[in-house]
C-alpha positions as CSV (number, residue, x, y, z in Angstrom):
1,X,35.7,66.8,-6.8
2,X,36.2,63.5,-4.5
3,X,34.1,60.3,-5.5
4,X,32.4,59.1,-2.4
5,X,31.6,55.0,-1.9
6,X,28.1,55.7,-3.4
7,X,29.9,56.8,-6.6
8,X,29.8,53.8,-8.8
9,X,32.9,51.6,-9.8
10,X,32.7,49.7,-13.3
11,X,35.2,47.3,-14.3
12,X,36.3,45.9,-17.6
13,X,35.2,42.1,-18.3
14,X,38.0,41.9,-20.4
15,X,41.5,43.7,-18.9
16,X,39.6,43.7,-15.6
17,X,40.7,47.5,-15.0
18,X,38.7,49.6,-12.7
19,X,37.5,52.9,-13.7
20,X,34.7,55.1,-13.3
21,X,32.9,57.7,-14.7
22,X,35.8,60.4,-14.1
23,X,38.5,58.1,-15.2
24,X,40.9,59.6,-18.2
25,X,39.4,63.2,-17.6
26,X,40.3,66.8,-16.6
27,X,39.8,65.7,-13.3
28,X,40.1,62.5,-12.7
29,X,42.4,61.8,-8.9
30,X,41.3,65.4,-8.5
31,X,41.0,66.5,-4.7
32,X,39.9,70.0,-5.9
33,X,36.7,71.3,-4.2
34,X,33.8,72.1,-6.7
35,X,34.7,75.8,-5.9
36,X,38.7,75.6,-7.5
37,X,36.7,74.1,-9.9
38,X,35.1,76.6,-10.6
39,X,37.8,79.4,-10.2
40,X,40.4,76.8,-12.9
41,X,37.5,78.1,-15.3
42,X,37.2,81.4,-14.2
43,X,40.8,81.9,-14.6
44,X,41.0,80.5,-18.6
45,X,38.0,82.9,-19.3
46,X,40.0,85.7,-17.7
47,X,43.0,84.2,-18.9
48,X,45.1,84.9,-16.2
49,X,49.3,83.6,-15.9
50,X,49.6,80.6,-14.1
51,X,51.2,82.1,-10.7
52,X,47.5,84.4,-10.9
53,X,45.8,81.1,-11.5
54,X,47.6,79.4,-8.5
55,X,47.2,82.1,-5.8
56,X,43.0,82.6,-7.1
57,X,42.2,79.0,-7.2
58,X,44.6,78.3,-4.2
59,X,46.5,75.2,-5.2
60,X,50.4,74.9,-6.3
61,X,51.9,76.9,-9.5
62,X,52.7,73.0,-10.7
63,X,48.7,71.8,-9.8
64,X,47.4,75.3,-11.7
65,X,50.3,74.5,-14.8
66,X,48.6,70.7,-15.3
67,X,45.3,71.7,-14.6
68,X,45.7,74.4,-17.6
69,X,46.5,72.1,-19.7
70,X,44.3,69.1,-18.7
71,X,41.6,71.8,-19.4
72,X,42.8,73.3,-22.9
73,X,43.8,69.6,-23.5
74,X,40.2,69.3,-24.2
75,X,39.5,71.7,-26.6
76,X,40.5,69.8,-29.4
77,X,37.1,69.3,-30.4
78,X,37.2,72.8,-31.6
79,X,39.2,71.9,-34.6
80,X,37.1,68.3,-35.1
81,X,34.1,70.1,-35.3
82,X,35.2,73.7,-37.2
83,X,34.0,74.5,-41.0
84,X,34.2,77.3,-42.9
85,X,31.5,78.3,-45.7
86,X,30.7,80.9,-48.2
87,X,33.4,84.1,-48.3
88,X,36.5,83.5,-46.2
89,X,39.8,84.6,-45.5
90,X,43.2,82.4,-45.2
91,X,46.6,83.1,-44.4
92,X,49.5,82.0,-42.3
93,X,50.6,83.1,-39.0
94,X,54.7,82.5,-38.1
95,X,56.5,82.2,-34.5
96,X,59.8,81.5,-33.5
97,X,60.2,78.0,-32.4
98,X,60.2,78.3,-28.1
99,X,61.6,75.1,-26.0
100,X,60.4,76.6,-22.8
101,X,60.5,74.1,-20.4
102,X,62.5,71.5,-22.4
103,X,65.1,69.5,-19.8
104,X,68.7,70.1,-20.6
105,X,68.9,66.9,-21.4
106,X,66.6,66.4,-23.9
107,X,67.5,70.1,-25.5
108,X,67.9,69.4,-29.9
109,X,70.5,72.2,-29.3
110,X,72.1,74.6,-27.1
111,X,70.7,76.8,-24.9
112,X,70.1,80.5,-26.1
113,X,69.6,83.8,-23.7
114,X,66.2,84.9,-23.9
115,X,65.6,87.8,-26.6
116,X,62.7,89.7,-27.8
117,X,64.2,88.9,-31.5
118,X,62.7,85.4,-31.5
119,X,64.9,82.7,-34.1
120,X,68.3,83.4,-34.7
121,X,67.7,83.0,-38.7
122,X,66.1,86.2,-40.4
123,X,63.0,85.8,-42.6
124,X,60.6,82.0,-42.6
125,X,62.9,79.2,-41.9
126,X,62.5,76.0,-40.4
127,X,62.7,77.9,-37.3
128,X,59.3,79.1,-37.3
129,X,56.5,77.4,-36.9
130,X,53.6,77.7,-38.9
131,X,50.0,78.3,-38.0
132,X,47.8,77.9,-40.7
133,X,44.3,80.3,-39.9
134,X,41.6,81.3,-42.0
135,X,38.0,82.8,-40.9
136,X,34.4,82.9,-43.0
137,X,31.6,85.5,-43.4
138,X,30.1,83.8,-40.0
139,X,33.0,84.3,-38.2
140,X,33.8,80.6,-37.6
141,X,37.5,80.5,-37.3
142,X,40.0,78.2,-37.6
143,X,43.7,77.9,-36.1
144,X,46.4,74.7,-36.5
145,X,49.8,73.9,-36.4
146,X,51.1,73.1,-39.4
147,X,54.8,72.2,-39.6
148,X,57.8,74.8,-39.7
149,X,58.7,76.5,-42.2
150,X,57.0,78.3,-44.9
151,X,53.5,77.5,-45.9
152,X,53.4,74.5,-48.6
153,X,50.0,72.8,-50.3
154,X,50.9,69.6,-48.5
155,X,50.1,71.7,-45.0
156,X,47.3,73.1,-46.5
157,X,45.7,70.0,-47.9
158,X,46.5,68.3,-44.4
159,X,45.1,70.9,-41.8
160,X,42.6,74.0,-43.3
161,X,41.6,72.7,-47.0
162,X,38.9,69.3,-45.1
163,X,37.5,72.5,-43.0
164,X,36.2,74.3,-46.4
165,X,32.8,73.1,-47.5
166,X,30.4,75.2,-50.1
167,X,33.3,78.1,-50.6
168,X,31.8,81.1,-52.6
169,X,35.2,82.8,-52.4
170,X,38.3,82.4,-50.7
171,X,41.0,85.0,-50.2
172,X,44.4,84.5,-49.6
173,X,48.0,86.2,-50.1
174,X,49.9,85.6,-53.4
175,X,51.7,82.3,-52.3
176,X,51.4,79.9,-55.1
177,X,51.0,77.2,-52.6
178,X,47.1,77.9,-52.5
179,X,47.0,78.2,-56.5
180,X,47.0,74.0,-56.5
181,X,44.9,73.3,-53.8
182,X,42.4,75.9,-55.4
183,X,42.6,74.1,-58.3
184,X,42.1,70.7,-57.1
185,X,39.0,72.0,-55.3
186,X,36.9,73.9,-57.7
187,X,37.9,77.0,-55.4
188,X,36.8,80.7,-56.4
189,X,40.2,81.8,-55.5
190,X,41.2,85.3,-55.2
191,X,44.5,86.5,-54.2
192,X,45.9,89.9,-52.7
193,X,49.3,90.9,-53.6
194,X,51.7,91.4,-50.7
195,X,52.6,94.6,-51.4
196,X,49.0,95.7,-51.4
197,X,46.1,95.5,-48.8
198,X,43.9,94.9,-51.2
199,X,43.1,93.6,-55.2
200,X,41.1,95.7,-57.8
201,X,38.1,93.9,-56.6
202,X,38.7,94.7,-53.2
203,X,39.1,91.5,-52.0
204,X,41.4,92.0,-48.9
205,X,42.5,90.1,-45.6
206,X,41.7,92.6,-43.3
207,X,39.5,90.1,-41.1
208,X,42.2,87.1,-40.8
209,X,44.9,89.6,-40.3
210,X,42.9,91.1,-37.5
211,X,42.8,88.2,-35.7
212,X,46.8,87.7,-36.1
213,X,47.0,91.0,-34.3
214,X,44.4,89.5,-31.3
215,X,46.2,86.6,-31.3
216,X,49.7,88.5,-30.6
217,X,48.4,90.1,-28.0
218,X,47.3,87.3,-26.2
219,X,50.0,84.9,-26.8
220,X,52.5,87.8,-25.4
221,X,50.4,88.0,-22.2
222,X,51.7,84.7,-20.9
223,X,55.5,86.1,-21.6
224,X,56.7,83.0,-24.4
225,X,54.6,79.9,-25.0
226,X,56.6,76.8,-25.0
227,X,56.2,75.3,-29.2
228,X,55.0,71.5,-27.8
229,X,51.7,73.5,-26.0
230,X,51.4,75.9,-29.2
231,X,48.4,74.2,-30.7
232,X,46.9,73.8,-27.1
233,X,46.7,77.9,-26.7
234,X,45.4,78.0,-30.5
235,X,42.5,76.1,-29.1
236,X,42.0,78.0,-26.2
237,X,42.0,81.2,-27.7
238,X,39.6,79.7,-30.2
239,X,37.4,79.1,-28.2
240,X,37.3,82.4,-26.0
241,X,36.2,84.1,-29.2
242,X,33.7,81.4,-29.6
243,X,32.2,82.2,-25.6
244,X,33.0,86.4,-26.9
245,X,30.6,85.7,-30.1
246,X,28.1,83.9,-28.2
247,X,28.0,83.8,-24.3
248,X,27.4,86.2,-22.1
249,X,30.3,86.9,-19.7
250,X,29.2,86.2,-16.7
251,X,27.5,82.6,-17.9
252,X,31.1,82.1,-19.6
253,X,32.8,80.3,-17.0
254,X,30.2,77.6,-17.1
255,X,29.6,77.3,-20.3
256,X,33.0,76.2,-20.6
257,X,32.9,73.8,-17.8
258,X,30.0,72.1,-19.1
259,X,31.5,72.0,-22.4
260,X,34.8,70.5,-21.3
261,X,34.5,68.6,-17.9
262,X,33.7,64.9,-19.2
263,X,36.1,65.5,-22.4
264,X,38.7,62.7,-22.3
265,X,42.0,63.7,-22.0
266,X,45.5,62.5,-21.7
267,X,47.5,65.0,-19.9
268,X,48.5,64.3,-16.5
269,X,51.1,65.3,-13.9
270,X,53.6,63.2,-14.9
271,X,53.4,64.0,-18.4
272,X,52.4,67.5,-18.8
273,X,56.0,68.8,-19.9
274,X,56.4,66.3,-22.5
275,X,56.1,67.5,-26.1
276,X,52.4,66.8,-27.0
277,X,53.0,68.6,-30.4
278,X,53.4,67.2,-34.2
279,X,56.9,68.9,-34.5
280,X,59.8,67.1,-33.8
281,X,62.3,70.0,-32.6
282,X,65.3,67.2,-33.3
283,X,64.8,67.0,-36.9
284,X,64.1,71.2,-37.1
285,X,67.9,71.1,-35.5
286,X,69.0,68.1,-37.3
287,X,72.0,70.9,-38.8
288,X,73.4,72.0,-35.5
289,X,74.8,68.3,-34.5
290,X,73.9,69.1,-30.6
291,X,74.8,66.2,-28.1
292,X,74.0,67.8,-24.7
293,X,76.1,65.2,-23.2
294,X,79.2,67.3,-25.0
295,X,77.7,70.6,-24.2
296,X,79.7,72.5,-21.3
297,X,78.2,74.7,-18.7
C-alpha cells in the first residue's frame, strides 16, 4: 500500500511533524501490494508459521515476523472492549516462561537446551506465567497475562474482575484467591473442588477448560511462543474464535482487515523483538545472579 502525491500530507501546528493518514499503523512505510495485504490476513485466519507466511505472501521471514505482529499488535481492543455477564466460568491457565528470541546479551540467565518439559522447577512457580481466562453463557471470552506465579486476588482484581458486569453465577476452582474478590463484589460464587469435575450442584468448568485445551493446541502449532509476545497470541486466538462464532470463513479474512487496518500500533521493525510484555524476566530470575558478561560459551 504506497501513498501516491494525491494522498494528503497533514502536519502538526505545534511539533510541525508530518504524518498522514497511515502514520503509526500496521502499515505505515509499507511497500506491500494490496494483494500481500490481503494474503498477511489470510495467513493469521489460517494461522500459518511464519516461514508459511513468508513464502504465501512472498516477502522476507523478518517482513512476515513484524508484520504478524504489527497485525496482532492491534488486537488489543479485544480485551478493552470484552465483558462477561450472567453464568460464567474462570480459571487459570500456566506456561513455562520462554525467552525465544532474547539476545545473549540481554538473557536474565543462562541459556537452557530446548526440552519438551518446559521450567526447570516442578509445580506453579515464578516460572510460569499466568493467564487469567474465564468465558460467560454467551460465549464472550476473555484471556490476559497476569504476572507469574500462582493466581493471587491482586491479579484477579487487576485483569478479569473490571470485565464482570451483572454476574448471575460464577464458577471457579477451589483457590481462595477468588473467595475475596467474590466477596468484595457481591459475587454468586460457586467453586468446584480440584479433585472433582464437578460440585453437588453440578456446577463444573467444563467450558473454560475446553478452551485451555484449544488454546494448547494452537499455541503448540507455532513450536514455543516467546513470553514478551504471549499476550499478543492470547489476542489473536481471541479473536479467531470471535470470526469462528460469527463470520463466515470465507468473509473472514476481511473482516479482520477491516477491523484492524487503521488500529494504531507501535510495533515496528526495529523494535519487534523487544519485550512488549508486563513481565520483567530480570526480577522472575532475580535468584540466579546471571551476568552474561561472566557467562562462558
Amino acid at each position: 500500500m504506497v501513498l501516491t502525491k494525491a494522498d494528503k500530507k497533514f502536519k502538526c501546528k505545534d511539533c510541525s511533524k508530518k504524518f498522514n493518514a497511515l502514520t503509526n499503523t500496521p502499515f505505515h512505510h509499507t511497500r506491500l501490494t494490496y494483494g500481500q495485504i490481503e494474503e498477511s490476513y489470510q495467513c493469521l485466519v489460517d494461522k500459518h508459521t511464519i516461514r508459511k507466511s513468508a513464502k504465501r505472501i512472498g516477502v522476507s521471514t523478518k517482513t512476515a515476523f513484524t508484520l504478524r505482529f504489527k497485525l496482532i499488535n492491534c488486537l488489543k481492543f479485544i480485551r478493552t472492549n470484552a465483558k462477561l455477564e450472567g453464568d460464567m466460568e474462570l480459571d487459570e491457565y500456566y506456561l513455562s516462561i520462554n525467552l525465544k528470541g532474547t539476545k545473549k546479551e540481554n538473557m536474565p540467565r543462562a541459556s537452557k537446551k530446548r526440552k519438551s518439559g518446559g521450567s526447570s522447577k516442578r509445580g506453579i512457580s515464578k516460572h510460569k506465567a499466568c493467564v487469567t481466562s474465564g468465558i460467560d453463557e454467551c460465549d464472550n471470552l476473555f484471556l490476559e497475562l497476569a504476572s507469574t506465579g500462582p493466581v493471587t486476588s491482586d491479579m484477579i482484581k487487576k485483569t478479569i474482575a473490571p470485565k464482570i458486569v451483572n454476574p448471575k453465577k460464577v464458577t471457579t476452582d477451589c483457590k481462595s484467591s477468588y473467595e475475596s474478590i467474590a466477596k468484595e463484589n457481591n459475587w454468586n460464587l460457586k467453586q468446584v473442588k480440584s479433585d472433582t469435575y464437578v460440585d453437588y450442584e453440578r456446577n463444573n468448568l467444563a467450558n473454560i477448560n475446553s478452551i485451555h485445551s484449544e488454546l494448547t493446541s494452537f499455541l503448540s502449532s507455532f513450536h514455543g511462543i516467546s513470553t514478551k509476545h504471549l499476550q499478543e497470541y492470547l489476542d489473536w486466538f481471541v479473536y479467531l474464535k470471535y470470526l469462528n462464532y460469527s463470520v463466515d470463513y470465507l468473509d473472514q479474512a476481511n473482516y479482520f482487515q477491516k477491523c484492524t487496518i487503521t488500529k494504531q500500533t507501535d510495533i515496528k521493525f526495529d523494535n519487534v523483538c523487544d519485550n512488549h510484555s508486563i513481565l520483567d524476566f530480570y526480577d522472575v530470575y532475580e535468584n540466579y545472579n546471571y551476568h552474561p558478561s561472566n557467562s562462558t560459551t
